[in-house]
One Martini backbone bead per residue (centre of mass of N, CA, C, O) as a GRO file, in nm:
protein
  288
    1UNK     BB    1   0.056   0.062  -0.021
    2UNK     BB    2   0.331   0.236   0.011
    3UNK     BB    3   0.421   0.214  -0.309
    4UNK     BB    4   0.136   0.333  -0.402
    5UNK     BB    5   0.173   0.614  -0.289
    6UNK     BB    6   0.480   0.695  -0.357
    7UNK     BB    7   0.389   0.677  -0.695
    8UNK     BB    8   0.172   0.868  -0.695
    9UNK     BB    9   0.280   1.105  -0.625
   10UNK     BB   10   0.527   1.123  -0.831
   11UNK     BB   11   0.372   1.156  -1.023
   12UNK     BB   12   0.180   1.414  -0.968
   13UNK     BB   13   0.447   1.573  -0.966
   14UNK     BB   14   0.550   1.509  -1.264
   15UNK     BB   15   0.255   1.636  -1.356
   16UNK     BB   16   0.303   1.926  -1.244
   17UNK     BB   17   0.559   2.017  -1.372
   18UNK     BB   18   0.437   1.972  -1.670
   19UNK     BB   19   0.221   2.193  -1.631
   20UNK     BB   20   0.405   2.417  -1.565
   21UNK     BB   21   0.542   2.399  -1.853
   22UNK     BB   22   0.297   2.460  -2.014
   23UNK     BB   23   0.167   2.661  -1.746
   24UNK     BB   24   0.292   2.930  -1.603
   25UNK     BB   25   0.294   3.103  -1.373
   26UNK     BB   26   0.272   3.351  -1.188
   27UNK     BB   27   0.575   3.569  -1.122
   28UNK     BB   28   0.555   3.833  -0.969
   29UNK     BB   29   0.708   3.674  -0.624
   30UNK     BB   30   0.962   3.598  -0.784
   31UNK     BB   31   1.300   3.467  -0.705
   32UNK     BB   32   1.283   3.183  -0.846
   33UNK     BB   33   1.373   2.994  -1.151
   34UNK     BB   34   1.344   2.808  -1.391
   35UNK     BB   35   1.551   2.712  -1.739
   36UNK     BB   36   1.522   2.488  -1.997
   37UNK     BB   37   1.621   2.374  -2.311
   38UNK     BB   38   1.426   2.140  -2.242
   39UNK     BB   39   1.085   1.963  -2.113
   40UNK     BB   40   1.291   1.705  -2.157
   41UNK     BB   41   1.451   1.460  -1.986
   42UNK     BB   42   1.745   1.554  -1.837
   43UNK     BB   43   1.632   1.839  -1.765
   44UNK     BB   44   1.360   1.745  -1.639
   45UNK     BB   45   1.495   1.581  -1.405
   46UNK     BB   46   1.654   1.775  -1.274
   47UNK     BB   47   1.450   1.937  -1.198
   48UNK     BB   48   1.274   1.817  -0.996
   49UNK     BB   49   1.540   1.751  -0.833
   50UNK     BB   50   1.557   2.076  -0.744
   51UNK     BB   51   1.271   2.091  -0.602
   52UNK     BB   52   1.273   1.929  -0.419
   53UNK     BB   53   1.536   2.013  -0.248
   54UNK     BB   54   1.442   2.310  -0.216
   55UNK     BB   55   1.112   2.274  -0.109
   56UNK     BB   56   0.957   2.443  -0.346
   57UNK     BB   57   0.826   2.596  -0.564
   58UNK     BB   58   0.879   2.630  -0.923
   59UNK     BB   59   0.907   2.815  -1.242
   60UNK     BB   60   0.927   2.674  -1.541
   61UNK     BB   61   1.112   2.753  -1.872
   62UNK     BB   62   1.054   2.663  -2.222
   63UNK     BB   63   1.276   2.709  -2.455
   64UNK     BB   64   1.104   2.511  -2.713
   65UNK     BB   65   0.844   2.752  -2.644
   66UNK     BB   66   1.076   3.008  -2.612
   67UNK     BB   67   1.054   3.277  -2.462
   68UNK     BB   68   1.068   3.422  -2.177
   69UNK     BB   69   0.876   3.575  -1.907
   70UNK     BB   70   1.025   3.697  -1.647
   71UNK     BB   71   1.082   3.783  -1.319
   72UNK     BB   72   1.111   4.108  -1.212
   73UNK     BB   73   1.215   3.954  -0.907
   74UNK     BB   74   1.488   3.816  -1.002
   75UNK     BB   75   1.771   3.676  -0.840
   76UNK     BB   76   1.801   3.411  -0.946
   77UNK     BB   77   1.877   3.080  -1.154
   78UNK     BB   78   1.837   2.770  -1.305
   79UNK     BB   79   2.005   2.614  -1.586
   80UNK     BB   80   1.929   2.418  -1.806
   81UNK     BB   81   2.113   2.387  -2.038
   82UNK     BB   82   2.302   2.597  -2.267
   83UNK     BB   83   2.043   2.764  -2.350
   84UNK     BB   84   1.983   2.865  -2.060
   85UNK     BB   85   2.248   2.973  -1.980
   86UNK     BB   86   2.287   3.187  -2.250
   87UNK     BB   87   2.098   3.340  -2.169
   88UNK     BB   88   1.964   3.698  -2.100
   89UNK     BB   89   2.038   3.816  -1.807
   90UNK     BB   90   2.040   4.005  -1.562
   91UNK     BB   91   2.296   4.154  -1.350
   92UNK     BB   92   2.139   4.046  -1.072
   93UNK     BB   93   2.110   3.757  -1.156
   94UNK     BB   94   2.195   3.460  -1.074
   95UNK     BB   95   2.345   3.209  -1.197
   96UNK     BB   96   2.307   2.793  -1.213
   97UNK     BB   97   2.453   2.591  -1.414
   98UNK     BB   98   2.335   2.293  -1.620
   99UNK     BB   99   2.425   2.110  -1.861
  100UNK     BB  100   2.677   2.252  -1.975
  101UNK     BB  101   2.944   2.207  -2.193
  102UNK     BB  102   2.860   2.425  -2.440
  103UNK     BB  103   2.945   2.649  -2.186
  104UNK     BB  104   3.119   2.989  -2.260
  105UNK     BB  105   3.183   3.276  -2.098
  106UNK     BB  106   3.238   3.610  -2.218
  107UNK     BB  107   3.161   3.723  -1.921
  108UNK     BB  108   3.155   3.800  -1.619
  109UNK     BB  109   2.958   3.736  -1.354
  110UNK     BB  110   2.666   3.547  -1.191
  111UNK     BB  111   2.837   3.256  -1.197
  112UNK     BB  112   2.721   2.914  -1.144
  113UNK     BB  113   2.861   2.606  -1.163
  114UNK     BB  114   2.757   2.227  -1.222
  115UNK     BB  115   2.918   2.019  -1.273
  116UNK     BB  116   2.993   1.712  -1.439
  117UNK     BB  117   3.215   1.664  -1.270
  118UNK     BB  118   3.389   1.528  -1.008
  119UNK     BB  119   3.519   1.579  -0.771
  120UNK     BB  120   3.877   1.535  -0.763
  121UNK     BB  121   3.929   1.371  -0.514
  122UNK     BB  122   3.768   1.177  -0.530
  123UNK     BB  123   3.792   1.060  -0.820
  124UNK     BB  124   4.056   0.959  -0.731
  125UNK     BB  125   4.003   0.780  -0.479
  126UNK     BB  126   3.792   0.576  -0.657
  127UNK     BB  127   4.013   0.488  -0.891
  128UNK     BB  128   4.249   0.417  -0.646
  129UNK     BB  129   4.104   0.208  -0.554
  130UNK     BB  130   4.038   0.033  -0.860
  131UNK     BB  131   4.355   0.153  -0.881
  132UNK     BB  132   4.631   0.141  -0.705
  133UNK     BB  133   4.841   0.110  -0.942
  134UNK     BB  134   4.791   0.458  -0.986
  135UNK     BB  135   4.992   0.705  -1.164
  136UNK     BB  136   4.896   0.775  -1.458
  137UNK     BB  137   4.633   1.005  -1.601
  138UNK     BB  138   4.457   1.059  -1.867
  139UNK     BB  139   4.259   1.369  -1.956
  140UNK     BB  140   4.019   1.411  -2.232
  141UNK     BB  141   3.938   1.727  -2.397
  142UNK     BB  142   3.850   1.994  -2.503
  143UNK     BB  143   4.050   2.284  -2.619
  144UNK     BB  144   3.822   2.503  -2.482
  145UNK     BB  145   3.847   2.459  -2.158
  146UNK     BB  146   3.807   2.536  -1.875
  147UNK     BB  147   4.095   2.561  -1.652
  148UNK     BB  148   3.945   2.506  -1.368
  149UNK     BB  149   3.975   2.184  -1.328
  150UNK     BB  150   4.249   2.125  -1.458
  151UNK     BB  151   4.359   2.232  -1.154
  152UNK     BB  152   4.200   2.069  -0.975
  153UNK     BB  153   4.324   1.809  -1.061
  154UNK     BB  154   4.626   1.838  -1.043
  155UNK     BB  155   4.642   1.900  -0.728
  156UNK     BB  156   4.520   1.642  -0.661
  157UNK     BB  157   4.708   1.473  -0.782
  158UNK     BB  158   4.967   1.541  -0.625
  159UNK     BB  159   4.825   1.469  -0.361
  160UNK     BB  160   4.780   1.127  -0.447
  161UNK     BB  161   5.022   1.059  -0.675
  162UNK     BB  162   4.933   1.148  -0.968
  163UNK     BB  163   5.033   1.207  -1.291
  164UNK     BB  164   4.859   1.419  -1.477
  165UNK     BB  165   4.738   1.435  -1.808
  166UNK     BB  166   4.676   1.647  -2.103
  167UNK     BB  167   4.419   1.628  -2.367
  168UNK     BB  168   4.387   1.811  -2.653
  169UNK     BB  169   4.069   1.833  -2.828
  170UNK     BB  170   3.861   1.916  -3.118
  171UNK     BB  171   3.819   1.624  -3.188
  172UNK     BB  172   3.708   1.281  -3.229
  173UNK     BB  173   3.921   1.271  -3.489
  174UNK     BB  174   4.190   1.247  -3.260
  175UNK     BB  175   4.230   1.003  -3.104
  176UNK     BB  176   4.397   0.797  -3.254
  177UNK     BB  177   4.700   0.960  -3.244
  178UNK     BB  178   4.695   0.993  -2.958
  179UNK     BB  179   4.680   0.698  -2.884
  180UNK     BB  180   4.973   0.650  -2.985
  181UNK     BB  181   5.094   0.868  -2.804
  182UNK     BB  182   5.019   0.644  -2.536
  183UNK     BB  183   5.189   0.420  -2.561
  184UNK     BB  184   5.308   0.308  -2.238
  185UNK     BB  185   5.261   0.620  -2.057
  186UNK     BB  186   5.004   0.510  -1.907
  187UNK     BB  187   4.737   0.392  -1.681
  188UNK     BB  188   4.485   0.572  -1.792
  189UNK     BB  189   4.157   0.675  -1.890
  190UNK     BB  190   3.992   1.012  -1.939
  191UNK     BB  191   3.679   1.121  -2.021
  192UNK     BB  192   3.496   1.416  -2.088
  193UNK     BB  193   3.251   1.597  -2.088
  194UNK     BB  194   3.131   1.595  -2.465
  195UNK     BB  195   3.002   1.603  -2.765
  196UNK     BB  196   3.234   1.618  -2.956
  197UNK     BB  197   3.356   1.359  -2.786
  198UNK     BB  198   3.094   1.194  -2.793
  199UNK     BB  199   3.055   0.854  -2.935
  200UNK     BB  200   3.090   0.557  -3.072
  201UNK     BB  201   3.344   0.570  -3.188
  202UNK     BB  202   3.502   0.675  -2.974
  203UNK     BB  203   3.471   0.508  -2.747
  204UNK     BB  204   3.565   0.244  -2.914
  205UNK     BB  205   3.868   0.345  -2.949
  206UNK     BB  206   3.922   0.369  -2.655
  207UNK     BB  207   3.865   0.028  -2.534
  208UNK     BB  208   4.063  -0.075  -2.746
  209UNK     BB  209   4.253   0.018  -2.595
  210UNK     BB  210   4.269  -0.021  -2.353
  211UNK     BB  211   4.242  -0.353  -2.355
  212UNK     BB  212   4.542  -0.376  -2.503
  213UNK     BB  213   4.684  -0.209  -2.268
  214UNK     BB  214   4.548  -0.293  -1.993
  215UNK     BB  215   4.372  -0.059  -1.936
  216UNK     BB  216   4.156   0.158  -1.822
  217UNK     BB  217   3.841   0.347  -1.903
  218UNK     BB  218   3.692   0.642  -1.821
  219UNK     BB  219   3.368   0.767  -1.788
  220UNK     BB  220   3.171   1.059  -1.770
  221UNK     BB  221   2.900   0.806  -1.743
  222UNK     BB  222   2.685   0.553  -1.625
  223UNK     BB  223   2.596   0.514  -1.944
  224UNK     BB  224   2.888   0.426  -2.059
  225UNK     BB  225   2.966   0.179  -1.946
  226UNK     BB  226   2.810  -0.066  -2.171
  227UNK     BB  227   3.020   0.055  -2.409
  228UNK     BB  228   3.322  -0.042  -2.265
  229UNK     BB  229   3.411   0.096  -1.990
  230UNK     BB  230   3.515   0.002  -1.717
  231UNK     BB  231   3.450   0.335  -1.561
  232UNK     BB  232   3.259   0.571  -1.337
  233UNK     BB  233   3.260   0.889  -1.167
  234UNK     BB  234   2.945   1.039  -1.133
  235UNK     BB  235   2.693   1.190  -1.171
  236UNK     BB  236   2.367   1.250  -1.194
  237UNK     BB  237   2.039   1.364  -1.265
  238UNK     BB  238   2.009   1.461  -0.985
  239UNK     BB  239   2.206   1.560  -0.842
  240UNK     BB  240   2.239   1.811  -1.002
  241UNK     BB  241   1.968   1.910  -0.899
  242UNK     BB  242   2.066   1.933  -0.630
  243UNK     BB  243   2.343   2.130  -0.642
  244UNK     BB  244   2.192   2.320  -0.754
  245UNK     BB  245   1.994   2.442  -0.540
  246UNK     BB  246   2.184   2.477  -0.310
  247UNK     BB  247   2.321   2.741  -0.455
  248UNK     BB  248   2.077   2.897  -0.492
  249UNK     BB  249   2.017   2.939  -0.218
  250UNK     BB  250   2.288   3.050  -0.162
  251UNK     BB  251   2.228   3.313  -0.327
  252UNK     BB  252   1.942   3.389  -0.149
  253UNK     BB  253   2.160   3.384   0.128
  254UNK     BB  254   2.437   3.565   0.095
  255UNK     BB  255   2.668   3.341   0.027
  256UNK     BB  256   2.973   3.212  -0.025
  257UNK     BB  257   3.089   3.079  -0.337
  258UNK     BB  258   3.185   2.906  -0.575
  259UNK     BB  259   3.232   2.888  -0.968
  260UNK     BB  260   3.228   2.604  -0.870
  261UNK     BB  261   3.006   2.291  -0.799
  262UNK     BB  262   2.917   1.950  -0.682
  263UNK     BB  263   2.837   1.683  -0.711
  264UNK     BB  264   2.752   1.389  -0.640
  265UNK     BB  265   2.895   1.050  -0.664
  266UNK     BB  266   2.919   0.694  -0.822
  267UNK     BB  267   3.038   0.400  -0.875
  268UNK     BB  268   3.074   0.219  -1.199
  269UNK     BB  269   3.130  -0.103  -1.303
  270UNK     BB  270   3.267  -0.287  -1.562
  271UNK     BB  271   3.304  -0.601  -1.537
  272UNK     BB  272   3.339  -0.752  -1.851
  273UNK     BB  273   3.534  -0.566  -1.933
  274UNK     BB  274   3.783  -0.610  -1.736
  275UNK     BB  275   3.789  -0.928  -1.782
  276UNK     BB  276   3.845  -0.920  -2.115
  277UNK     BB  277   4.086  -0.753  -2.079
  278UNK     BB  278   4.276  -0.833  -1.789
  279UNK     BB  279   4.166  -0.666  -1.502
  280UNK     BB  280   4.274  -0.581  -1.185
  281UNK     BB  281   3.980  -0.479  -0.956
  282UNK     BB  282   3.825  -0.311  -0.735
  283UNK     BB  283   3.499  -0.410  -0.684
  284UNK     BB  284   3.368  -0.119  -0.625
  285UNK     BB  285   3.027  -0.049  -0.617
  286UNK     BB  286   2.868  -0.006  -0.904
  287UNK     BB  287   2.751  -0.291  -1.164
  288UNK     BB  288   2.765  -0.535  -1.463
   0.00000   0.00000   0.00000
């Protein structure tokens, strides 16, 4: 009877949020709203789990259904996915966005990212839990990638004793070269979450080195680990907006944070993927 009523509440909750999708209230006494890339999908599983941890109504606005009419007295916004990122809000007006990998600020503001990678002392303690002896770790990025992660994954790793290297590249396409100069002098592959970089051909050549040099291969999240994948430890999109949530709150309640934060992550691990390369790993996490 309990998993019936928790069934109906969640459904009615998920069918409130698509109402108010389609038709927003009236915002004239709001401080903060939700905007959208798109009002289905991953952008909008994070609204919900962002509502949620808020703990009160949010009225969001679906920009695939146009521009938004925006409360006046507006302090906050949440923004999932880079065009609502991207979208041009007042100047005094705080903006957290998440799910936007192919946005970068043209100038400074009030601009809160929520990472889409996790916090790095986590991931490299739970990647060294996986593999012990990770003393190398290369780390393919788009070449355009804000330098903010990759100074804070560098001093992470110096304090872990790993010592990281960037790949930068500009499309997925030059994945074959760069993977040719890194035979035998790395000891893990980990590719950072970009669209321009992840297809099936990409995942497909990273795993095939990855297995013939017997070394492990990070996903940037755990739905491509089924894709051949060793591990991954990233946030889902429910922690994604439960950590826009948190940033949003503390910036209507005037505390100081930094200009990113991340969400919770967890490990998923390919048991079969790792097994048929000869790997040898600490199981531990969730995996398949």
């Amino acid at each position: 009877m309990k998993a019936g009523k928790s069934f109906t509440k969640a459904l009615s909750c998920g069918l409130l949020a698509a109402a108010a999708l389609a038709c927003p209230a009236p915002a004239a006494a709001q401080r903060e709203a939700a905007v959208l890339a798109k009002g289905s999908g991953p952008y909008f599983e994070s609204y919900l789990a962002f509502q949620k941890a808020l703990g009160r109504p949010v009225t969001p606005f679906d920009l695939s259904r146009g521009k938004p009419r925006l409360p006046g007295d507006l302090r906050a916004v949440a923004a999932f996915g880079s065009r609502a990122a991207d979208l041009k809000y007042p100047e005094d007006v705080t903006v957290v966005y998440a799910l936007a990998p192919g946005f970068f600020p043209d100038k400074p503001g009030r601009l809160i990212r929520v990472s889409s990678l996790p916090e790095p002392g986590k991931a490299l303690a739970a990647y060294k839990q996986l593999q012990p002896g990770l003393k190398r770790l290369t780390v393919f990025r788009l070449r355009n990638l804000s330098k903010i992660y990759p100074e804070k994954l560098a001093a992470a790793g110096k304090a872990a004793g790993v010592e990281v290297s960037e790949v930068a590249l500009s499309s997925s396409t030059e994945f074959p070269e760069a993977l040719r100069a890194l035979s035998g002098k790395t000891d893990a592959l980990w590719l950072f979450p970009d669209p321009n970089l992840i297809s099936k051909t990409s995942l497909d050549v990273l795993a095939e080195f990855a297995c013939a040099n017997k070394i492990p291969f990070y996903a940037p999240s755990a739905g491509l680990v089924a894709l051949g994948a060793t591990a991954a430890y990233a946030p889902g999109f429910a922690e994604t907006g439960a950590a826009a949530a948190r940033a949003l709150q503390a910036a209507l309640d005037g505390r100081e944070q930094p200009s990113m934060v991340f969400a919770e992550a967890s490990l998923t691990v390919n048991r079969k993927a790792a097994a048929a390369c000869g790997l040898s790993l600490g199981m531990t996490g969730g995996g398949q």
